[in-house]
ZADO-1210 file (C-alpha; in nm, 4 decimals, padded with zeros to 6 digits):
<atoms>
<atom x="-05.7753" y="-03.6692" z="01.7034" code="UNK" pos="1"/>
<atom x="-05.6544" y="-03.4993" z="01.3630" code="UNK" pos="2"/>
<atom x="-05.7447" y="-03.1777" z="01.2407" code="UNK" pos="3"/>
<atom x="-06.0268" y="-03.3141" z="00.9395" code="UNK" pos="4"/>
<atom x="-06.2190" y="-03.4777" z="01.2332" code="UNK" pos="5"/>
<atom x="-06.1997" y="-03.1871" z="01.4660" code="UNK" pos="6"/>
<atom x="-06.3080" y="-02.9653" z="01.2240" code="UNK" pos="7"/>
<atom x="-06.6694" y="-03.1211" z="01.1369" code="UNK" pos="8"/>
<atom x="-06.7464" y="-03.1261" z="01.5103" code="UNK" pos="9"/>
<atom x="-06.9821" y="-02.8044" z="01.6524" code="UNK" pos="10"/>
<atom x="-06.7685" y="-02.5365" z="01.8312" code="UNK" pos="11"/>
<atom x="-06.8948" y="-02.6664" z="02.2136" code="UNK" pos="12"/>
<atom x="-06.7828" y="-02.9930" z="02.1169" code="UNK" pos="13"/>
<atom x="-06.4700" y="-02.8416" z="02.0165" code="UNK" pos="14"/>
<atom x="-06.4199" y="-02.6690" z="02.3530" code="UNK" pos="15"/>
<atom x="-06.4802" y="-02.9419" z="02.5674" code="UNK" pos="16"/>
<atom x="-06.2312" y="-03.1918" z="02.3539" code="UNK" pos="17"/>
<atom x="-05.9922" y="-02.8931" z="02.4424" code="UNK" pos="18"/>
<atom x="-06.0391" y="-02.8017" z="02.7657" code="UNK" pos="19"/>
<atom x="-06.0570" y="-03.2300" z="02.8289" code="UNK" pos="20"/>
<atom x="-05.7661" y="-03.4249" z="02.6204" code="UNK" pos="21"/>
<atom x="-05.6035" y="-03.0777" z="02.4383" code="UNK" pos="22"/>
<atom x="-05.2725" y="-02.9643" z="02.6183" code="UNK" pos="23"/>
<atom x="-05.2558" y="-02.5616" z="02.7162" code="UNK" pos="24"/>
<atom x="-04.9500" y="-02.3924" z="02.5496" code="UNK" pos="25"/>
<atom x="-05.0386" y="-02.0484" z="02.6162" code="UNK" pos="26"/>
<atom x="-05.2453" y="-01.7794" z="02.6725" code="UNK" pos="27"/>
<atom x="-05.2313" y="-01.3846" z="02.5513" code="UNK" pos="28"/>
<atom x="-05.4246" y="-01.0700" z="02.4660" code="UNK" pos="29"/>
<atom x="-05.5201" y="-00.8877" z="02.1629" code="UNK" pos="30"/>
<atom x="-05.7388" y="-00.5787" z="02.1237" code="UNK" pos="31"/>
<atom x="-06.0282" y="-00.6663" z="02.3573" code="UNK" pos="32"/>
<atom x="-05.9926" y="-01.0098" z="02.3364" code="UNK" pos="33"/>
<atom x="-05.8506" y="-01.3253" z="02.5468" code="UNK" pos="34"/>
<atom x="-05.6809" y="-01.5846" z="02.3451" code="UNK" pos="35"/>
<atom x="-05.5611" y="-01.9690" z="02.4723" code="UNK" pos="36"/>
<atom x="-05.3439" y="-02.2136" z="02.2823" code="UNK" pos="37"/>
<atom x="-05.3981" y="-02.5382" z="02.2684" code="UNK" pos="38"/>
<atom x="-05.2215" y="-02.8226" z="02.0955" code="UNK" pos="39"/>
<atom x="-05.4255" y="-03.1562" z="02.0588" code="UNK" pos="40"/>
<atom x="-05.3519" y="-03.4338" z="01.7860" code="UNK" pos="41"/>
<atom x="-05.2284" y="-03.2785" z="01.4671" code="UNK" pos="42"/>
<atom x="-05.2759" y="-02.9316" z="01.4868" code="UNK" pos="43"/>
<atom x="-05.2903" y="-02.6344" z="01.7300" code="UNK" pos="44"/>
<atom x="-05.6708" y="-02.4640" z="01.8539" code="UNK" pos="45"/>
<atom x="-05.6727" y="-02.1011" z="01.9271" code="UNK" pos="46"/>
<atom x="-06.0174" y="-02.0018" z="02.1513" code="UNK" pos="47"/>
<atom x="-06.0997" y="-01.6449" z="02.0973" code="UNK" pos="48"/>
<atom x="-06.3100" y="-01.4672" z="02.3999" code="UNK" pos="49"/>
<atom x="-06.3855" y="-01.1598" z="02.4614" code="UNK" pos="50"/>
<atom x="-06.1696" y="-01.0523" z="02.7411" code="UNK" pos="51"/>
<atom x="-06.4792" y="-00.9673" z="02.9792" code="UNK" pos="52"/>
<atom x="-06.6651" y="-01.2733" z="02.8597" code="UNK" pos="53"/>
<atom x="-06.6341" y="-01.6735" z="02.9200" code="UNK" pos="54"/>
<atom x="-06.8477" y="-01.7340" z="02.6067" code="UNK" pos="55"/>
<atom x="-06.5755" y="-01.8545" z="02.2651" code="UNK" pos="56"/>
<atom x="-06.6462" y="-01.6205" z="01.9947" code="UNK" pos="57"/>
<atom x="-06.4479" y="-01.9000" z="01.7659" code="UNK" pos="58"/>
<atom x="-06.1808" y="-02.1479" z="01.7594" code="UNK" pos="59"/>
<atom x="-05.9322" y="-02.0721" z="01.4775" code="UNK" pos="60"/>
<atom x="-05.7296" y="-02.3827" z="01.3888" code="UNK" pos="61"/>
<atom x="-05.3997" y="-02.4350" z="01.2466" code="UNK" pos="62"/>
<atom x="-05.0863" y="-02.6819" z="01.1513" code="UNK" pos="63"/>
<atom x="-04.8218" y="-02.4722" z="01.0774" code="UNK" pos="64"/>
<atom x="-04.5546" y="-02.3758" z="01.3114" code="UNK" pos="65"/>
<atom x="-04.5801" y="-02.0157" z="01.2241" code="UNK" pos="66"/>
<atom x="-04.9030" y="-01.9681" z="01.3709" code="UNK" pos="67"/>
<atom x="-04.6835" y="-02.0164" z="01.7277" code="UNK" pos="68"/>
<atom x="-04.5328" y="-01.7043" z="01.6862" code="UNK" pos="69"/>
<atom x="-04.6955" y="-01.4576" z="01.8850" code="UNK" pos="70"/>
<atom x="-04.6957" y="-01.7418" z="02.1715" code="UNK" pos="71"/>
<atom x="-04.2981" y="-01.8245" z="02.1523" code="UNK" pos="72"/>
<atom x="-04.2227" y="-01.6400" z="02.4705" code="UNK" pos="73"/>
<atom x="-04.5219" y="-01.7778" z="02.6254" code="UNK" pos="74"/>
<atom x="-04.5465" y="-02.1220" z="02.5802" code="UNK" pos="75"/>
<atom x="-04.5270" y="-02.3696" z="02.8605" code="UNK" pos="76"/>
<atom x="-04.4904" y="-02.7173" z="02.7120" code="UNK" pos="77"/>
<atom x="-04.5851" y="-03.0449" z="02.9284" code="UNK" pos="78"/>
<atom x="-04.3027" y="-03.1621" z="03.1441" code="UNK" pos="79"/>
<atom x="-04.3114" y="-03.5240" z="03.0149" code="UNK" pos="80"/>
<atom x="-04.1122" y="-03.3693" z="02.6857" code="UNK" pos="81"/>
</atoms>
């Protein structure tokens, strides 16, 4: 899946192509929120939750390797690499 397709599908389809076929980099906190990383296709998803909550506020999406940077440390990539 690229990134143009992804992006015209509605967030709970989003989140269960993620949680089904994306692979999970990472996850980390900010303020009062719970973030995962995911990479699938072409691009990388972010889900934003609150930290108490399993509900996705949003899914912030992004290509470019400097998005990864608060992850680096973090990141467990898939064995088969």
């Amino acid at each position: 899946m690229n990134l143009v397709d992804f992006k015209q599908l509605p967030m709970g389809q989003q989140a269960r192509l993620l949680s089904q076929r994306g692979h999970f980099l990472a996850e980390r906190a900010e303020d009062s929120c719970r973030l995962r990383l995911y990479a699938l296709g072409d691009f990388y998803a972010e889900e934003w939750r609150l930290c108490d909550e399993e509900r996705i506020l949003f899914i912030h999406l992004f290509q470019h390797p400097a998005g990864l940077t608060a992850y680096l440390e973090k990141i467990r990539l898939p064995e088969e690499l």
